[in-house]
N, C-alpha and C positions, 0 to 999 in steps of 0.2 A: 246160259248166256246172261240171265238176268243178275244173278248172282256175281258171277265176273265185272261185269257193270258196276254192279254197289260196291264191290270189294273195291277195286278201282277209284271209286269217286270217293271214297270213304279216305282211300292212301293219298289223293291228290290233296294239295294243297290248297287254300281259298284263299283266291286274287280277288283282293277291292276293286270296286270299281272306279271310286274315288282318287283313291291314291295306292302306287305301287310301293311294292314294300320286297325284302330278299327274305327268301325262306329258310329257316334256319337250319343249318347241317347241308345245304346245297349253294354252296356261294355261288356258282357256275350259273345258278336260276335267275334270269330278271326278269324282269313284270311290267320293265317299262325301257325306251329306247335312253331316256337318260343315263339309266346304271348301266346299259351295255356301251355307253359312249363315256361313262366317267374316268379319269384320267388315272384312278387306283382302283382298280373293280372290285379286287379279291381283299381279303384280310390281310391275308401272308402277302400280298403285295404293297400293301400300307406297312407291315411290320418290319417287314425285311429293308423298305426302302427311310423306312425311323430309322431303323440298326445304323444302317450303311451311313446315312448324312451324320448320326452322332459320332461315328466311328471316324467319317473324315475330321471331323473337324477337331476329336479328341487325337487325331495327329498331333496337331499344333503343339501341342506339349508331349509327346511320344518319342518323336525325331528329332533328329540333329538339326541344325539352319542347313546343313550343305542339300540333304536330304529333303528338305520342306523346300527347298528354292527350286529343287526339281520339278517337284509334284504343281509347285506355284507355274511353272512354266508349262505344264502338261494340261494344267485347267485353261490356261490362256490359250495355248495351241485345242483343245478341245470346242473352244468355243467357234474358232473357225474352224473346225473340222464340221461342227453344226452346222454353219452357213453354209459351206461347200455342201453338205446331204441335201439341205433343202432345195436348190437348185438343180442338181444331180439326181439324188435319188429319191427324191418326192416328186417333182417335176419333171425328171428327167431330161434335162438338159446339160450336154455333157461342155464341163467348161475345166482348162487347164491355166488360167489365168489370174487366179483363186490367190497367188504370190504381187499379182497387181492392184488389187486392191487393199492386202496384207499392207502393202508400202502406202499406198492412200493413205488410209489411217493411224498410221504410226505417225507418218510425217506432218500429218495435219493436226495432230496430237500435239507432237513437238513443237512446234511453231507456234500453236495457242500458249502454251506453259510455257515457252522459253521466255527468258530476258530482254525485254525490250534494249534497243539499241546493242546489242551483243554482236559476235563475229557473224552470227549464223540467225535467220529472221526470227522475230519472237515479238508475242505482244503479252507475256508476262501475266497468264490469263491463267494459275496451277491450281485450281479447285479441281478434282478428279469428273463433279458433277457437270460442267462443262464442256471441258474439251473431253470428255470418254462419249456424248451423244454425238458432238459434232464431226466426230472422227468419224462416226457411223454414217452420220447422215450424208456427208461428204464423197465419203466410200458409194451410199449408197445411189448418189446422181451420177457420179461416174458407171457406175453399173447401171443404171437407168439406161442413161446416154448412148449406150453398149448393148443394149437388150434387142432393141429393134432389130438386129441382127439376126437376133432367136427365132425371128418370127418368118425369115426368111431362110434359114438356113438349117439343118440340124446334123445327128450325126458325129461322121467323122472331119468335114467342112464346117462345122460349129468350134468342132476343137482347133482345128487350125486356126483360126479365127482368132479364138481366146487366147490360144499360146502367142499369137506375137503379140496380145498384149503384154507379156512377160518381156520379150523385146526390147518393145516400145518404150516402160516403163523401166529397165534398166539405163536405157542412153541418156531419157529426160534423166531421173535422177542421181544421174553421173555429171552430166552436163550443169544442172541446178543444182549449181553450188552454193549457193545463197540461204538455200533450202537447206539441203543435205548435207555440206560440210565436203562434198566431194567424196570421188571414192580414194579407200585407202586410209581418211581421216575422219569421215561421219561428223555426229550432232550429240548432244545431250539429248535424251529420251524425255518423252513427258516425264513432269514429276506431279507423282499421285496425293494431292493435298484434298482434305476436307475440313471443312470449316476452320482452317488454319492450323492444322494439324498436319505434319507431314508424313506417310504412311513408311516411307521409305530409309526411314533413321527411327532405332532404335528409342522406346519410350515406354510411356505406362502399360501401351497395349500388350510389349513384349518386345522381343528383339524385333529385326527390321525383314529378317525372311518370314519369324511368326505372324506378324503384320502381314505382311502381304499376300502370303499361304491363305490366309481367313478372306483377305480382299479378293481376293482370285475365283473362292470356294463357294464365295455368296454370289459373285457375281455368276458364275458358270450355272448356280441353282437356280437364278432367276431367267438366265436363257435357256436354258435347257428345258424350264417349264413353259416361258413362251412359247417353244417352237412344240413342243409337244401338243401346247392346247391349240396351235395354227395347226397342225396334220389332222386334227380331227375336227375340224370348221371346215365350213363351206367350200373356202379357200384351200385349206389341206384334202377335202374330196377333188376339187377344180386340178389340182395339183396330179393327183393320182391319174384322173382319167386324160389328163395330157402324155404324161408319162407312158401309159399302156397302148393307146392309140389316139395319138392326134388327131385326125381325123374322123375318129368316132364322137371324139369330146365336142370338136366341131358342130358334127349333126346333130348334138342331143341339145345345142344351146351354151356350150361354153365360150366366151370370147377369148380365144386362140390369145391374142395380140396381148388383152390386158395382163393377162394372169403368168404370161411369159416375161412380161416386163417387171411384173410384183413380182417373180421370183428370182431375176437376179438381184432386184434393188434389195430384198430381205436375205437374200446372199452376202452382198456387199456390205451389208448394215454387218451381219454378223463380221464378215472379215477386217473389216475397219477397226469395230469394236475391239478383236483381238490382234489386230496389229497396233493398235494404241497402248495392249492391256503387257502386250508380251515385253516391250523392251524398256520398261517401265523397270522391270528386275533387274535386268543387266543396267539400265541406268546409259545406254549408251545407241545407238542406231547408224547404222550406214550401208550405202548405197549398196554393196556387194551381196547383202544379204536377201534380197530378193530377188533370187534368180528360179532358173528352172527345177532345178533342185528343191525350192521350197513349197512350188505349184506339186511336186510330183511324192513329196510328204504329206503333203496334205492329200491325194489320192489315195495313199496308203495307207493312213487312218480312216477313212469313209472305206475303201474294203478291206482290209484288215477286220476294223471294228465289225461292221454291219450296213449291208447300204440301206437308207427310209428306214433307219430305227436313231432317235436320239441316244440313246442309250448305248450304242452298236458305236455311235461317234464320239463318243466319251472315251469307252474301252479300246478304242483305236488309237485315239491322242496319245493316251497312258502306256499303253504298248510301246508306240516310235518313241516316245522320250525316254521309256525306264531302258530301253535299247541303244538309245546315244551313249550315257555311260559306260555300257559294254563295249560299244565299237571304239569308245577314244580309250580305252584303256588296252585294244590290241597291240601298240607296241612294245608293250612291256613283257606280252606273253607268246607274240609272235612277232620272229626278229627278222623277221622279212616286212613288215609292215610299216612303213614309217608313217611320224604326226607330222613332218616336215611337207606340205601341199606341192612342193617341187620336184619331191621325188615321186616315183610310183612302185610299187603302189603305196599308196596315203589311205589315212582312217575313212579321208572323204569321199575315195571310189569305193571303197569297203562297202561307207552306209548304202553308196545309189547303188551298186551289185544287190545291196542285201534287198533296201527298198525292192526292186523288181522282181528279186525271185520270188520273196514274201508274197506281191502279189498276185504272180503266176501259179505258185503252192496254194494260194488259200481259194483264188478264181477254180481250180483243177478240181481240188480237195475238198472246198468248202465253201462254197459262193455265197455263204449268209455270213461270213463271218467269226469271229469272237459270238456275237448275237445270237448266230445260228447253233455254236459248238455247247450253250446254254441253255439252247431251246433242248438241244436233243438232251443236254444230260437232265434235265428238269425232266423233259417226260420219260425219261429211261423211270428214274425213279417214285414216278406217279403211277408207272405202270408195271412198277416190281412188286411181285417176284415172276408176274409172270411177261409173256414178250408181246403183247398184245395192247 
C-alpha cells in the first residue's frame, strides 16, 4: 500500500500553490477555475479556431462577389440569430417577435444615414460607427419596454405575445410612410461609411461585395466573442439558472425581473444590430420584409444550428442562407414550382415547408443541432478505435 502511494505521488503532478499552471500532455487538467472558465481551454481549440477565422477571411479573395455577398448576408443574419439564442436559449425565454426588432433597427439605421430633406426621413448622419450602435440601442428599448411582459408571462403565452409583435410592427411600418417609403416601394438602406470612406462601392479595399464580406466578418467576430464571454459571467450563469427553473433561480437570490429584462434588451441590441447590418447589401429595405416568415428563420437557425451555443448560431445562419439559393433556383429544375409569389406553389412556400420540417427532423433526430451532430463526431473520434 505504501508503495502504491509513492508510485502514485511520484506520477502525479505538482500544483503551485501560488499560481496555476496546465500540465503538460493533459490539456483537459486545470489547477485553477480561471482555465476551466477561459473562453479557448484546449490548444486544438485555439488552433482550429486560428485556421477557421484565417480561412474566412482568405475567402475574400477565393470567391466570386455573387458568392461572398451571400456569406456577407449569412454573417449579418448570424448575428441576429445570436441575439435570438441569448434570449431563447441562455435565458430561456421563448420569443417569436425576433423579425420586430429586425425592422427596428434597420429602419432606425436608415433614417440616421439617409438624406436630409429626401422623400423618405433622414438626418444624413452615414458614418457606420453611429448609426450601427444606435440602431442597437434603439432595438434594444423597445425590447426593454417589452420585457416586463417576461416577467409575468412565459411559455407558450410568452410567445403569443411576442408574435403580435410581428403584427404590430408590420401595420405601423406600412402605414409610416414617411419612414418606410411604404409597402411595395421601401427606402434606401443605411449606407455603411467610415471616416468618409464608403464601404459599399467598390475602391482600394477591393470590389464592394469584398468590402463588405470583411465588414460583416469583423463585425460577427466581435459579437460573437461578446456574447460568448456574457454566457460565462455572472450574467450568463443568472441566465442559465432562469432558463432551467425559474423559480429555483428565484430561491437561491436571483432577481427574476432584472435579468429578464437584460435579456431581451441584449436580444434586441443584437437584432437591431443586424437589422441595420443586413440591408446595407442589398442597399435597399421595405416594409414586407419583416414578416412572420423572418421571426420563423430566425428559429430555424438557433435550432438548426444549436440552441445556448454561439457557435451552434453561426452554423445555423450559414445553413438557412447557403439553402436560399437552392430553394430560388427550384424552378428551373422543378417545373411545378413556380418564382412568380401568385401562383402556388412558389419558391416561398417551398422555403417555409422546408423551414418547418428542418425543424421538426432536427428537434426529432437531433435536439442539439449542427453543434450537437459535432460534438458526437468530435468524440466519435477521440474515442477511436474503440466505442467507449
Amino acid at each position: 500500500m505504501t508503495e502504491t502511494r509513492s508510485a502514485d505521488a511520484a506520477a502525479a503532478p505538482d500544483i503551485p500553490t501560488g499560481r496555476s499552471r496546465k500540465v503538460r500532455g493533459r490539456p483537459l487538467l486545470y489547477t485553477s477555475y480561471a482555465q476551466d472558465m477561459s473562453l479557448l481551454d484546449t490548444r486544438a481549440k485555439r488552433v482550429w479556431t486560428g485556421l477557421l477565422v484565417l480561412l474566412a477571411f482568405g475567402l475574400a479573395v477565393l470567391l466570386q462577389d455573387r458568392s461572398l455577398e451571400v456569406l456577407a448576408g449569412a454573417y449579418a443574419l448570424a448575428i441576429g440569430a445570436i441575439g435570438l439564442n441569448i434570449v431563447t436559449g441562455y435565458a430561456g425565454q421563448v420569443s417569436l417577435g425576433h423579425a420586430f426588432f429586425v425592422a427596428i433597427g434597420a429602419y432606425t439605421a436608415a433614417a440616421l444615414s439617409g438624406p436630409v430633406g429626401g422623400k423618405n426621413l433622414g438626418y444624413g448622419i452615414a458614418e457606420i460607427w453611429i448609426w450601427l450602435p444606435a440602431a442597437g440601442l434603439v432595438a434594444a428599448a423597445a425590447g426593454v419596454l417589452v420585457a416586463p411582459l417576461a416577467t409575468r408571462l412565459r411559455g407558450l403565452y410568452l410567445a403569443v405575445v411576442t408574435l403580435g409583435l410581428v403584427f404590430l410592427g408590420e401595420h405601423v411600418f406600412k402605414e409610416w410612410q414617411e419612414l418606410t417609403g411604404g409597402p411595395g416601394v421601401g427606402r434606401e438602406a443605411a449606407i455603411p461609411q467610415l471616416a468618409g470612406v464608403r464601404l459599399d462601392q467598390d475602391g482600394p479595399l477591393g470590389t464592394r461585395e469584398q468590402t463588405l464580406y470583411v465588414l460583416m466578418l469583423v463585425l460577427l467576430i466581435v459579437f460573437a466573442v461578446a456574447a460568448r464571454n456574457l454566457a460565462r459571467s455572472r450574467i450568463g450563469r443568472a441566465f442559465a439558472a432562469i432558463r432551467d427553473r425559474d423559480i429555483a433561480a428565484a430561491v437561491i437570490g436571483v432577481p427574476l425581473t432584472r435579468y429578464k429584462v437584460l435579456a431581451f434588451g441584449i436580444s434586441s441590441f443584437y437584432a437591431g444590430c443586424a437589422g441595420a447590418l443586413l440591408y446595407t447589401i442589398s442597399g435597399y429595405v421595405e416594409p414586407g420584409s419583416f414578416s412572420l416568415l423572418l421571426s420563423v428563420q430566425f428559429i430555424a437557425m438557433v435550432l438548426i444550428g444549436g440552441v445556448a451555443t454561439v457557435s451552434g448560431s453561426i452554423a445555423g445562419a450559414l445553413f438557412i442562407s447557403l439553402l436560399q439559393p437552392v430553394t430560388r433556383s427550384l424552378p428551373g429544375l422543378v417545373p411545378f414550382v413556380s418564382g412568380d409569389t401568385t401562383q402556388t406553389p412558389n419558391v416561398f412556400q417551398v422555403e417555409t415547408v422546408l423551414y418547418g420540417l428542418l425543424i421538426v427532423l432536427f428537434l426529432i433526430f437531433e435536439p442539439r443541432g449542427l453543434f450537437g451532430l459535432w460534438i458526437r463526431i468530435r468524440n466519435y473520434w477521440k474515442s477511436w478505435p474503440f466505442s467507449y
